[in-house]
C-alpha positions, 0 to 999 in steps of 0.5 A: 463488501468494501468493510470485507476488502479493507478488513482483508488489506488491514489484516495482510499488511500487519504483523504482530508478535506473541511472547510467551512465558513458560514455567516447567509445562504451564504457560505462566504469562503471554502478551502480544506486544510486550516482553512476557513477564516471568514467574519469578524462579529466575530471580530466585536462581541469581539470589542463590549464594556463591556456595550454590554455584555448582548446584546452579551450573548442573541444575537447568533452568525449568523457566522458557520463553517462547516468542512467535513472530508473524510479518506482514506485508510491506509492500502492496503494489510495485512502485513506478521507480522500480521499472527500469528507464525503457519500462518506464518510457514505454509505460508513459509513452503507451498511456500518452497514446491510448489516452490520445485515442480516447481523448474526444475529436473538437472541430471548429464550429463555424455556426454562429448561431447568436450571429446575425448576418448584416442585411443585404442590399444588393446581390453581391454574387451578381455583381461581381459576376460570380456563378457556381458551376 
């Protein structure tokens, strides 16, 4: 499923351009990067001789070339800097709330359970007189 995934954002996010080269009705050349290459009648028609210059002017070109372009994607998820400043601040200042919420509680242990306590001589509690009530 993720190959699926990368292969959908791989697919979305390029672009690529198709040149296709064109001489009378059959598609002589086509590439996918480059320029198509031509089939040669355009050279033909510049080596023509001066005296041919009004046949070239009425007389079309049977040559055309075709380009097909596809954009892809540029940006995929919006960026921090384009909130404006209250956005932002009520972005961070949210997140520093709810991440206080769900941070864990510490108390402080009074248990010291490696601790142990001294031995008792007397019972101080009687000696000073103290009671509980």
């Amino acid at each position: 499923m993720a190959i699926v995934l990368a292969f959908v954002v791989v697919c979305t996010t390029m672009s690529f351009t198709i040149n296709m080269h064109y001489c009378g009705e059959t598609l002589v050349d086509y590439t996918v990067i480059n320029k198509a290459s031509s089939c040669g009648m355009d050279q033909m028609a510049s080596s023509l001789s001066n005296t041919d210059c009004e046949q070239q002017v009425t007389q079309k070109s049977c040559c055309q070339d075709k380009t097909f372009s596809a954009a892809g994607q540029n940006e995929l998820k919006p960026s921090f800097s384009s909130f404006s400043l209250e956005q932002q601040l009520f972005v961070t200042t949210f997140f520093y709330a709810y991440a206080a919420l769900l941070a864990p509680q510490t108390t402080a242990s009074t248990d010291f359970f490696a601790y142990t306590p001294p031995q008792l001589v007397r019972d101080i509690q009687t000696l000073d007189e103290v009671y509980l009530i």
